[in-house]
N, CA, C and O atoms as CSV, one atom per row, in Angstrom:
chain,resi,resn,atom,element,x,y,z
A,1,UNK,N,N,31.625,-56.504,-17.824
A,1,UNK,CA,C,32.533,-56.948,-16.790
A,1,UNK,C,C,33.830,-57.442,-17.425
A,1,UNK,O,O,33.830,-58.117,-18.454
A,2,UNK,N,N,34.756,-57.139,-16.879
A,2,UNK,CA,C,36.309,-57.574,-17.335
A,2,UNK,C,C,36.622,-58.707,-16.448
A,2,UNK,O,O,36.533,-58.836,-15.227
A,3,UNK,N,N,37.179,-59.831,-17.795
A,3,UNK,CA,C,37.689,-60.591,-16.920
A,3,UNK,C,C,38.933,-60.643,-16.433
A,3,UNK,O,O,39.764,-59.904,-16.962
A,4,UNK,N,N,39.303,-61.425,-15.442
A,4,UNK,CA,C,40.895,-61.724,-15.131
A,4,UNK,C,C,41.507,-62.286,-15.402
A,4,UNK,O,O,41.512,-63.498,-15.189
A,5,UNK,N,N,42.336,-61.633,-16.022
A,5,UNK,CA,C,43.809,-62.068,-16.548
A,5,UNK,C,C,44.570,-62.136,-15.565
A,5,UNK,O,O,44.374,-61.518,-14.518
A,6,UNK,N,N,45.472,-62.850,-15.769
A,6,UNK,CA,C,46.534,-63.119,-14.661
A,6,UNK,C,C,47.842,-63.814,-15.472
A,6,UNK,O,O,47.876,-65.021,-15.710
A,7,UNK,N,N,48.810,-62.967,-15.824
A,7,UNK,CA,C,50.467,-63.232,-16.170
A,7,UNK,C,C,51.577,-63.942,-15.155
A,7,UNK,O,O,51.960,-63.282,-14.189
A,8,UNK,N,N,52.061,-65.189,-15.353
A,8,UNK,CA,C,53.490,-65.069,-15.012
A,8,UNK,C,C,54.647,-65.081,-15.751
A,8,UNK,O,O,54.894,-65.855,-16.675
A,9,UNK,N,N,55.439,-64.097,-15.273
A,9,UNK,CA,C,56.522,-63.590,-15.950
A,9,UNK,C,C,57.756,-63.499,-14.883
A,9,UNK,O,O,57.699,-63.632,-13.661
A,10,UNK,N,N,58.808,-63.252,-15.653
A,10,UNK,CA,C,60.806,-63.445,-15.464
A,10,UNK,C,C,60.271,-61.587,-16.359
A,10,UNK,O,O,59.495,-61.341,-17.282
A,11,UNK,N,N,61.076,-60.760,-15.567
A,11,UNK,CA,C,61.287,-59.165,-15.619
A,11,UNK,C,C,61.909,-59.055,-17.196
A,11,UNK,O,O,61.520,-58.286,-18.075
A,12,UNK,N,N,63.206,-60.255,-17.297
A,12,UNK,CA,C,63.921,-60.081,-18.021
A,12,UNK,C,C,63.417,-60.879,-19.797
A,12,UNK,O,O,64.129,-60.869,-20.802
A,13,UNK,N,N,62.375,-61.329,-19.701
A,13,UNK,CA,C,62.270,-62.582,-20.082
A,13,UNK,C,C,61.514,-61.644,-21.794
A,13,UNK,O,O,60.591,-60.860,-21.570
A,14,UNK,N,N,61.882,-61.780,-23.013
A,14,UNK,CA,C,61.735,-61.122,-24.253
A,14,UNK,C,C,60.247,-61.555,-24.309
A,14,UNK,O,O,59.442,-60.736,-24.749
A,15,UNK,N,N,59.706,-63.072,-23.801
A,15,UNK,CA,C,58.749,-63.586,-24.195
A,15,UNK,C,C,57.609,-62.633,-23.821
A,15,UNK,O,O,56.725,-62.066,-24.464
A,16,UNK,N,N,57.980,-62.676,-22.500
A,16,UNK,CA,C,56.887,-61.857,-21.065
A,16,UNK,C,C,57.001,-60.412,-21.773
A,16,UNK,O,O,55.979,-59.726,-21.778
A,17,UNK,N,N,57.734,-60.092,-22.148
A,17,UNK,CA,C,57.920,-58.409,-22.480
A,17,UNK,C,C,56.861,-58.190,-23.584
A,17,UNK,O,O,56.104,-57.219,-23.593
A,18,UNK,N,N,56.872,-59.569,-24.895
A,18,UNK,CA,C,55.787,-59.240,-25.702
A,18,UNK,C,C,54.385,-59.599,-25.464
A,18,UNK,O,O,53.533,-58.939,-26.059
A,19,UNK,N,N,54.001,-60.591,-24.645
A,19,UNK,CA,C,52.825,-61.048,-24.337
A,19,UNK,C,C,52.217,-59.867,-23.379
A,19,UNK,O,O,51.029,-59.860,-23.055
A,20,UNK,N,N,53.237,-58.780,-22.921
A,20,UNK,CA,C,52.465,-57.875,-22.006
A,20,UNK,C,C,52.136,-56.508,-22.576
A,20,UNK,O,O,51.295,-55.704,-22.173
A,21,UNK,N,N,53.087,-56.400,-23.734
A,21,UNK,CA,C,52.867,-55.346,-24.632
A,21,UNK,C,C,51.630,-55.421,-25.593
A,21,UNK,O,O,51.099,-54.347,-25.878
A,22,UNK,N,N,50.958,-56.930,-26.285
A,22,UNK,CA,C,49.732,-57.653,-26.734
A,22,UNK,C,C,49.007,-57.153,-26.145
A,22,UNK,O,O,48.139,-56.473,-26.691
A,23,UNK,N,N,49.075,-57.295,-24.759
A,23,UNK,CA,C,47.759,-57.226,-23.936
A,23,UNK,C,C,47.558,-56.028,-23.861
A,23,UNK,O,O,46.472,-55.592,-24.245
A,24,UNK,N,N,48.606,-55.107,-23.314
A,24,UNK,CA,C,47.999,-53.641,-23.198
A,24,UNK,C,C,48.091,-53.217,-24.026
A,24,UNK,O,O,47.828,-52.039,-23.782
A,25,UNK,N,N,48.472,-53.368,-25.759
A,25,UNK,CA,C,47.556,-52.756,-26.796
A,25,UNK,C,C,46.187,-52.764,-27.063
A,25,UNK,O,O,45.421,-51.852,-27.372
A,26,UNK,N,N,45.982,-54.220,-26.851
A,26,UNK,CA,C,44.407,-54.206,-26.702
A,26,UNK,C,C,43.841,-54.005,-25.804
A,26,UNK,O,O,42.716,-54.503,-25.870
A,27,UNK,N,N,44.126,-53.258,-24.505
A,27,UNK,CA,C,43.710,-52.826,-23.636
A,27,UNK,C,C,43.205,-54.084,-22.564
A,27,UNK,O,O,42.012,-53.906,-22.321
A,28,UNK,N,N,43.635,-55.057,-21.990
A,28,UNK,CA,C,43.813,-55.891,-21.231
A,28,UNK,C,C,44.327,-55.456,-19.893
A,28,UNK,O,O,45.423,-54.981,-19.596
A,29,UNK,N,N,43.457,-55.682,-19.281
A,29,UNK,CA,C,44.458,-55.526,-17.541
A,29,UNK,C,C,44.725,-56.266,-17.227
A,29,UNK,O,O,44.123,-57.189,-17.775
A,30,UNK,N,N,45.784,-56.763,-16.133
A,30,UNK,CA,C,45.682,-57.874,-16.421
A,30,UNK,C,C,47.105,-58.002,-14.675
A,30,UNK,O,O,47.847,-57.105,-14.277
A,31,UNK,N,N,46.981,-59.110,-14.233
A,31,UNK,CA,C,48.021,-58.987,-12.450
A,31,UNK,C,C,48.955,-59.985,-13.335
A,31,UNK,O,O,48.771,-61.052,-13.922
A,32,UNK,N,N,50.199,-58.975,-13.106
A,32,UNK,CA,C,51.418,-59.679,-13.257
A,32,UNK,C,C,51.667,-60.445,-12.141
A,32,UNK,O,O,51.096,-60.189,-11.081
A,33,UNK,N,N,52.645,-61.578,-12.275
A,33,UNK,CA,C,53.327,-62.259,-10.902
A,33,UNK,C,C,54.354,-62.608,-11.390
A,33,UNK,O,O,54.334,-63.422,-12.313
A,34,UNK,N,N,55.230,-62.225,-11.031
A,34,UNK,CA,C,56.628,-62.054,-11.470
A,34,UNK,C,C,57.279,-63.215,-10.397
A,34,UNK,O,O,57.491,-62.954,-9.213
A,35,UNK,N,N,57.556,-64.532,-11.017
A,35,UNK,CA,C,58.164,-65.450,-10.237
A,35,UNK,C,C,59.598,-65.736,-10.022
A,35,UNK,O,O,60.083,-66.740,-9.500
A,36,UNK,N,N,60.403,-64.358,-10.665
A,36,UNK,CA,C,61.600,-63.832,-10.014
A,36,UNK,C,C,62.555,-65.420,-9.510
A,36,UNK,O,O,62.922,-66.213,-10.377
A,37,UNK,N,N,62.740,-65.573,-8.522
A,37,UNK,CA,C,63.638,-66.371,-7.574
A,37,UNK,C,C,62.290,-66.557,-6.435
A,37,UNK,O,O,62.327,-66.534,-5.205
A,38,UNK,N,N,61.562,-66.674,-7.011
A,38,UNK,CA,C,60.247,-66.792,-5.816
A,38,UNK,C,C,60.297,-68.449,-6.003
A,38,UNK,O,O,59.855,-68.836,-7.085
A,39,UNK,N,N,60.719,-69.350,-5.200
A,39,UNK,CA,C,60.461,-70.810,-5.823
A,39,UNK,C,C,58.996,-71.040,-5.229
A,39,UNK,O,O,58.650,-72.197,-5.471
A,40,UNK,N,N,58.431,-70.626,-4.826
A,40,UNK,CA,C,56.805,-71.021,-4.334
A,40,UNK,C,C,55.984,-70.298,-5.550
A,40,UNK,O,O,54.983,-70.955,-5.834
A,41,UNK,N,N,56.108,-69.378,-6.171
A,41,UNK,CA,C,55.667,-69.007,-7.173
A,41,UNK,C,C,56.047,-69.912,-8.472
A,41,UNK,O,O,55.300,-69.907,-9.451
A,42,UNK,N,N,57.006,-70.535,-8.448
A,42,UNK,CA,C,57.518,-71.398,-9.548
A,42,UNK,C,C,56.884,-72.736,-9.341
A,42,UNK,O,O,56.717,-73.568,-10.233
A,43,UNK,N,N,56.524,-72.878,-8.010
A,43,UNK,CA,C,55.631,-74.524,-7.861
A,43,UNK,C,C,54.453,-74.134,-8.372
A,43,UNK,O,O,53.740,-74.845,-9.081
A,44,UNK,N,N,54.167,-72.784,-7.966
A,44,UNK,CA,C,52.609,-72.695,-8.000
A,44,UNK,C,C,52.302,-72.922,-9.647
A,44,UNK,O,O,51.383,-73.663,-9.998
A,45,UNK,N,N,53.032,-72.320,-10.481
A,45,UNK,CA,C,53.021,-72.061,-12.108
A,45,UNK,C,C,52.813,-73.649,-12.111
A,45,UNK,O,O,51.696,-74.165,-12.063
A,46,UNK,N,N,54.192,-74.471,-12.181
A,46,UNK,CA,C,54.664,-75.411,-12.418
A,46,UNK,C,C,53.520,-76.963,-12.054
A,46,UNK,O,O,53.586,-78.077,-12.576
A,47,UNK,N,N,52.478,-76.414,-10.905
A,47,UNK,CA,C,51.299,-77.007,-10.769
A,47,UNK,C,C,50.111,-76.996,-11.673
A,47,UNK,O,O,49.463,-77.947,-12.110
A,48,UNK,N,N,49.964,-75.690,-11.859
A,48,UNK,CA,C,49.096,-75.204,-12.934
A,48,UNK,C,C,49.015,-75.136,-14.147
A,48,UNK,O,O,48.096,-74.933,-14.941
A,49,UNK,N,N,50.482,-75.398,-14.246
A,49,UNK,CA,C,50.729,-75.893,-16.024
A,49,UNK,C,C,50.867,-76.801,-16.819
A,49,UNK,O,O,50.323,-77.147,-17.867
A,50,UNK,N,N,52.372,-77.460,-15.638
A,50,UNK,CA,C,53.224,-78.380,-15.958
A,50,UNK,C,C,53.987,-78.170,-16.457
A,50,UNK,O,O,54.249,-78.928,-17.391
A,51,UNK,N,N,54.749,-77.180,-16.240
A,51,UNK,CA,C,55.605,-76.373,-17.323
A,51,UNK,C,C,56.010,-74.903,-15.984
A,51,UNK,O,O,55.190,-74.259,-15.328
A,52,UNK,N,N,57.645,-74.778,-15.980
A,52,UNK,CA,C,58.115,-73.959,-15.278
A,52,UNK,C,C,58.653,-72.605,-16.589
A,52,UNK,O,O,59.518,-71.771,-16.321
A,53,UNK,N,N,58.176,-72.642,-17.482
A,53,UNK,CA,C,58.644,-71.815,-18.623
A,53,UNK,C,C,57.767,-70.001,-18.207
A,53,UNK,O,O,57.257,-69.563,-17.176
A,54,UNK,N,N,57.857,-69.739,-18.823
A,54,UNK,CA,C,57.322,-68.371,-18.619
A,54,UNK,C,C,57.403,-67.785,-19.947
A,54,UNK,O,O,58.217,-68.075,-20.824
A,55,UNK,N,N,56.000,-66.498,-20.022
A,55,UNK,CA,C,54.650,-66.392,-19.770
A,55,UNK,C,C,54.295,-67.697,-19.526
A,55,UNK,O,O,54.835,-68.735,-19.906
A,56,UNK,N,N,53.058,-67.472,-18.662
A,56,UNK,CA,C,51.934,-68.419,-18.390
A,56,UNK,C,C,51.024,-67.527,-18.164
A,56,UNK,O,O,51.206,-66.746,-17.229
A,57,UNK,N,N,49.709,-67.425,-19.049
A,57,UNK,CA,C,48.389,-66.673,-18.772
A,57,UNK,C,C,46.995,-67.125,-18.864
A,57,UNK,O,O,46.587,-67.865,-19.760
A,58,UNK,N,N,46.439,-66.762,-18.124
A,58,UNK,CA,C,45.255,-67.456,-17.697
A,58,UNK,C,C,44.031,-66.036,-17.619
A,58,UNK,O,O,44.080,-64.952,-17.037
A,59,UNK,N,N,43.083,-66.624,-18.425
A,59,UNK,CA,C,42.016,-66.046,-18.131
A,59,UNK,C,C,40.904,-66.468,-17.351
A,59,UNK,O,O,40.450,-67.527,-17.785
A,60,UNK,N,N,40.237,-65.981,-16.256
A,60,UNK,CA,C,39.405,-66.397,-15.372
A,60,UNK,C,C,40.108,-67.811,-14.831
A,60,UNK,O,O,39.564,-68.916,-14.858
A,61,UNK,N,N,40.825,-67.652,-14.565
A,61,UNK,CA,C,41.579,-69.100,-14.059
A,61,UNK,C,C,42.047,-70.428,-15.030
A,61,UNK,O,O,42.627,-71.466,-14.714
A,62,UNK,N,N,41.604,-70.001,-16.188
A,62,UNK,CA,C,41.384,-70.937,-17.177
A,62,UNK,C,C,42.685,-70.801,-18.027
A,62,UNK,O,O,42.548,-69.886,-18.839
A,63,UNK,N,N,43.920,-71.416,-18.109
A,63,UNK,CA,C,45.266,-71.817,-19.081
A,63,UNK,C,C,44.670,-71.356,-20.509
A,63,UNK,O,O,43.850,-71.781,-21.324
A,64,UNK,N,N,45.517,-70.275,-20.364
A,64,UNK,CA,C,45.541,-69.794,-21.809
A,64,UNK,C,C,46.981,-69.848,-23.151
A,64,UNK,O,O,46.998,-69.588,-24.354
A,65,UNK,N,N,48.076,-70.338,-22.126
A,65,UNK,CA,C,49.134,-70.466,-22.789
A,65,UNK,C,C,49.987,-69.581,-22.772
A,65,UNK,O,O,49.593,-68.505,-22.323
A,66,UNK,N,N,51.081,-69.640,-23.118
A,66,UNK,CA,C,52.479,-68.425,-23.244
A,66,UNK,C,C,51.924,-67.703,-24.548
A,66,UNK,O,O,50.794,-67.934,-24.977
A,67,UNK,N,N,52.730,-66.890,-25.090
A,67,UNK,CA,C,53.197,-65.947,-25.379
A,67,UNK,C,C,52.520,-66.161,-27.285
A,67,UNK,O,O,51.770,-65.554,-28.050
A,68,UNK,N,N,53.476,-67.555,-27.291
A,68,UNK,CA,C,52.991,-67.319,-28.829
A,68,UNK,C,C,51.375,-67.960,-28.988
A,68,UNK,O,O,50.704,-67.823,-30.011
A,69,UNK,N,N,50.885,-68.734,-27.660
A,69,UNK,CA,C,49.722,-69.067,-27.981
A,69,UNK,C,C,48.920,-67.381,-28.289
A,69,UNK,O,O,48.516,-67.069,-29.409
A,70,UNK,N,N,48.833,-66.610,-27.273
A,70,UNK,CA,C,48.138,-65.530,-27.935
A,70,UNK,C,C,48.274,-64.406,-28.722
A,70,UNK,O,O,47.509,-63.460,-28.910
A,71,UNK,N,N,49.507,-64.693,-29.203
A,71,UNK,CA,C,50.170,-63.971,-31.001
A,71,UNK,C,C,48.907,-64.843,-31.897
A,71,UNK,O,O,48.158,-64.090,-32.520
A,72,UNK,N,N,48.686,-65.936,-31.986
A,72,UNK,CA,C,48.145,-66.500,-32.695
A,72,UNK,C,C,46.530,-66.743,-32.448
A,72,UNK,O,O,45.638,-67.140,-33.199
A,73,UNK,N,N,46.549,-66.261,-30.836
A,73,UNK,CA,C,44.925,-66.058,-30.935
A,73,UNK,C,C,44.636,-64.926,-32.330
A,73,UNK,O,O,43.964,-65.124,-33.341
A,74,UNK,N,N,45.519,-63.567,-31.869
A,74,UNK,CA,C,45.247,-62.701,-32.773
A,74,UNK,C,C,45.944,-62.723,-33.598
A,74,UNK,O,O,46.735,-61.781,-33.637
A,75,UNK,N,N,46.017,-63.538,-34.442
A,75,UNK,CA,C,46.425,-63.485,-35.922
A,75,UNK,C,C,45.029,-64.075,-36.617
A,75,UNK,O,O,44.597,-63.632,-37.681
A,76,UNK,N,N,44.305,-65.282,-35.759
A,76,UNK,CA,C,43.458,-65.678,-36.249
A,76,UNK,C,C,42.308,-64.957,-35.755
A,76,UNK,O,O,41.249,-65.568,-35.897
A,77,UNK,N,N,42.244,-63.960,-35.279
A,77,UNK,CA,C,41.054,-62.748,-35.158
A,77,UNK,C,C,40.375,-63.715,-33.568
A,77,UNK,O,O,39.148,-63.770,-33.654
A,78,UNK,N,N,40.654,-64.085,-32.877
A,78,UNK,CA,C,40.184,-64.672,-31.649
A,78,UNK,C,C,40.231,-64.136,-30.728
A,78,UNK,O,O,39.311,-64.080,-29.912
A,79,UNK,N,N,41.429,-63.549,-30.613
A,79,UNK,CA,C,42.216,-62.698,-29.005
A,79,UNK,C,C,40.835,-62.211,-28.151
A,79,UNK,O,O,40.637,-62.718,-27.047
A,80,UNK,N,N,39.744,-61.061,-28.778
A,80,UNK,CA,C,39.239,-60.679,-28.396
A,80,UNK,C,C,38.144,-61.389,-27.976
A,80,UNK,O,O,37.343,-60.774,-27.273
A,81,UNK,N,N,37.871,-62.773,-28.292
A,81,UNK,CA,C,36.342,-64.293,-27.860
A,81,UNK,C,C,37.338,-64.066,-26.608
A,81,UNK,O,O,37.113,-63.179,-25.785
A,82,UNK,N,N,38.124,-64.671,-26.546
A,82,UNK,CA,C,39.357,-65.082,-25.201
A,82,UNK,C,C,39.030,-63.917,-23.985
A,82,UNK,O,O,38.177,-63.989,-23.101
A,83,UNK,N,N,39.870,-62.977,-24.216
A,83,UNK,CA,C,40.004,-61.666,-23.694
A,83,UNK,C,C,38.840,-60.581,-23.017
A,83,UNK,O,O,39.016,-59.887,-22.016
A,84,UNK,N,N,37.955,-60.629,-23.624
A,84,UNK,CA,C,36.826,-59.597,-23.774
A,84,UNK,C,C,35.450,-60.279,-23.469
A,84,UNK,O,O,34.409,-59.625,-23.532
């Protein structure tokens, strides 16, 4: 069974561009939500984090961190405990 991932991301945003390219190398699916100018999407993050920054990813509902947190899952050979 795959779990759910779930991204928020800015279209434009270098961070979001690599944390989504990570994922679908390793083959991750994963629902973008692109909180754009959405300000209800920006509370919603901003509830769930504490932090209006972007990436924000979550596996099974569970805060997994931006961008460089999971560069560094997989540097330290983890990505896939997390992910998989």
């Amino acid at each position: 069974m795959k779990k759910k991932v779930v991204i928020y991301t800015w279209k434009t945003c270098i961070f979001c561009i690599r944390a989504k390219r990570l994922l679908k190398n390793k083959g991750v699916e994963f629902e973008e939500i692109d909180i754009g100018d959405d300000i209800n999407n920006l509370r919603q993050l901003e509830t769930k984090t504490g932090s209006g920054t972007v990436p924000q990813i979550f596996v099974e509902g569970k805060y997994i961190g931006g961008c460089d947190d999971i560069v560094n899952l997989q540097r330290r050979n983890k990505f896939d405990t997390v992910f998989n």
